[in-house]
N, C-alpha and C positions, 0 to 999 in steps of 0.2 A: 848299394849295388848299382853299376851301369845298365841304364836299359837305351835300347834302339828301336825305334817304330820299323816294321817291316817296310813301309817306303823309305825308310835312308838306307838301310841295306839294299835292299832293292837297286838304288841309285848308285851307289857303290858299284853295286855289280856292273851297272851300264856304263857306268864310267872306266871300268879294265881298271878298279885299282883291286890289287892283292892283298883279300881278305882271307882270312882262316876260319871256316864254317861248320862248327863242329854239333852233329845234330844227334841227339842222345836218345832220341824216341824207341822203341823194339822192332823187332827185325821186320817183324808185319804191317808196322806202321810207314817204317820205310819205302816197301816195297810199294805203296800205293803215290810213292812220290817225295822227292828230294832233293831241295834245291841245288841246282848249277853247282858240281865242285866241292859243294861242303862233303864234310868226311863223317862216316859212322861211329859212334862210341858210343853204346850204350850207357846209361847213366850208371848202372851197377858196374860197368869195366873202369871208368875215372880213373879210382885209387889205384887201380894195379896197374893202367897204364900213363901214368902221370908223367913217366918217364919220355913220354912220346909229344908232350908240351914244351916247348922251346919257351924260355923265360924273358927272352929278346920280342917276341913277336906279344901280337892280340889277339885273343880270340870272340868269336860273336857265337853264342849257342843258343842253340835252335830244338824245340819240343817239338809236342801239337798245340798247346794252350800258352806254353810261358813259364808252368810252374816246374817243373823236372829244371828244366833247361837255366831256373834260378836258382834253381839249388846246387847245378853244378857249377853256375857262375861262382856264388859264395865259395863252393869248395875251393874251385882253383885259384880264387884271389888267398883266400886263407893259408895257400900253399906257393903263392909270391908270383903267381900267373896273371901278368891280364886279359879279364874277360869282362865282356858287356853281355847282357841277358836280351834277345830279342825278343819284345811286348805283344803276346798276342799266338806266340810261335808260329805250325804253318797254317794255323785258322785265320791268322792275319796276313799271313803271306799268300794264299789265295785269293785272298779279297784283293788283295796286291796285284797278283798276275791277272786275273781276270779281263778279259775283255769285252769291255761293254759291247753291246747289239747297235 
């Protein structure tokens, strides 16, 4: 499985290149915060909306931790999508954003 440190997404983002940010965490996890543009799916919707993954493009998925968000990666590669697992999910992506003092 592909993984990505949350600073090269990160970087990605800064750079305006057109990433697909698909973040599977629950709906209340979301609400407390979600990166720039990425899209909602929860991890239990995948299968039923698999139809909504374009097989041309990549996708980068995003938990809270890393593990959901791998197991959706494995799904979708298993189903001829590419996807990379973002390391660390948004526990790493906050250390990311942060602004030191």
């Amino acid at each position: 499985m592909k993984e990505i440190q949350a600073t090269e997404l990160a970087n990605k983002l800064k750079n305006g290149e057109k990433v697909n940010i698909i973040d599977v965490r629950e709906d209340d996890e979301v609400a407390q915060g979600i990166i720039p543009g990425a899209k909602h799916i929860r991890l239990g919707e995948i299968p039923d909306r698999l139809e909504e993954f374009n097989q041309d493009e990549h996708y980068y998925m995003v938990c809270r931790s890393g593990a959901r968000s791998g197991r959706a990666t494995e799904y979708l590669e298993a189903n001829g999508i590419e996807a990379t697992n973002m390391e660390g999910g948004m526990l790493a992506w906050e250390d990311e954003t942060e602004v030191p003092e």
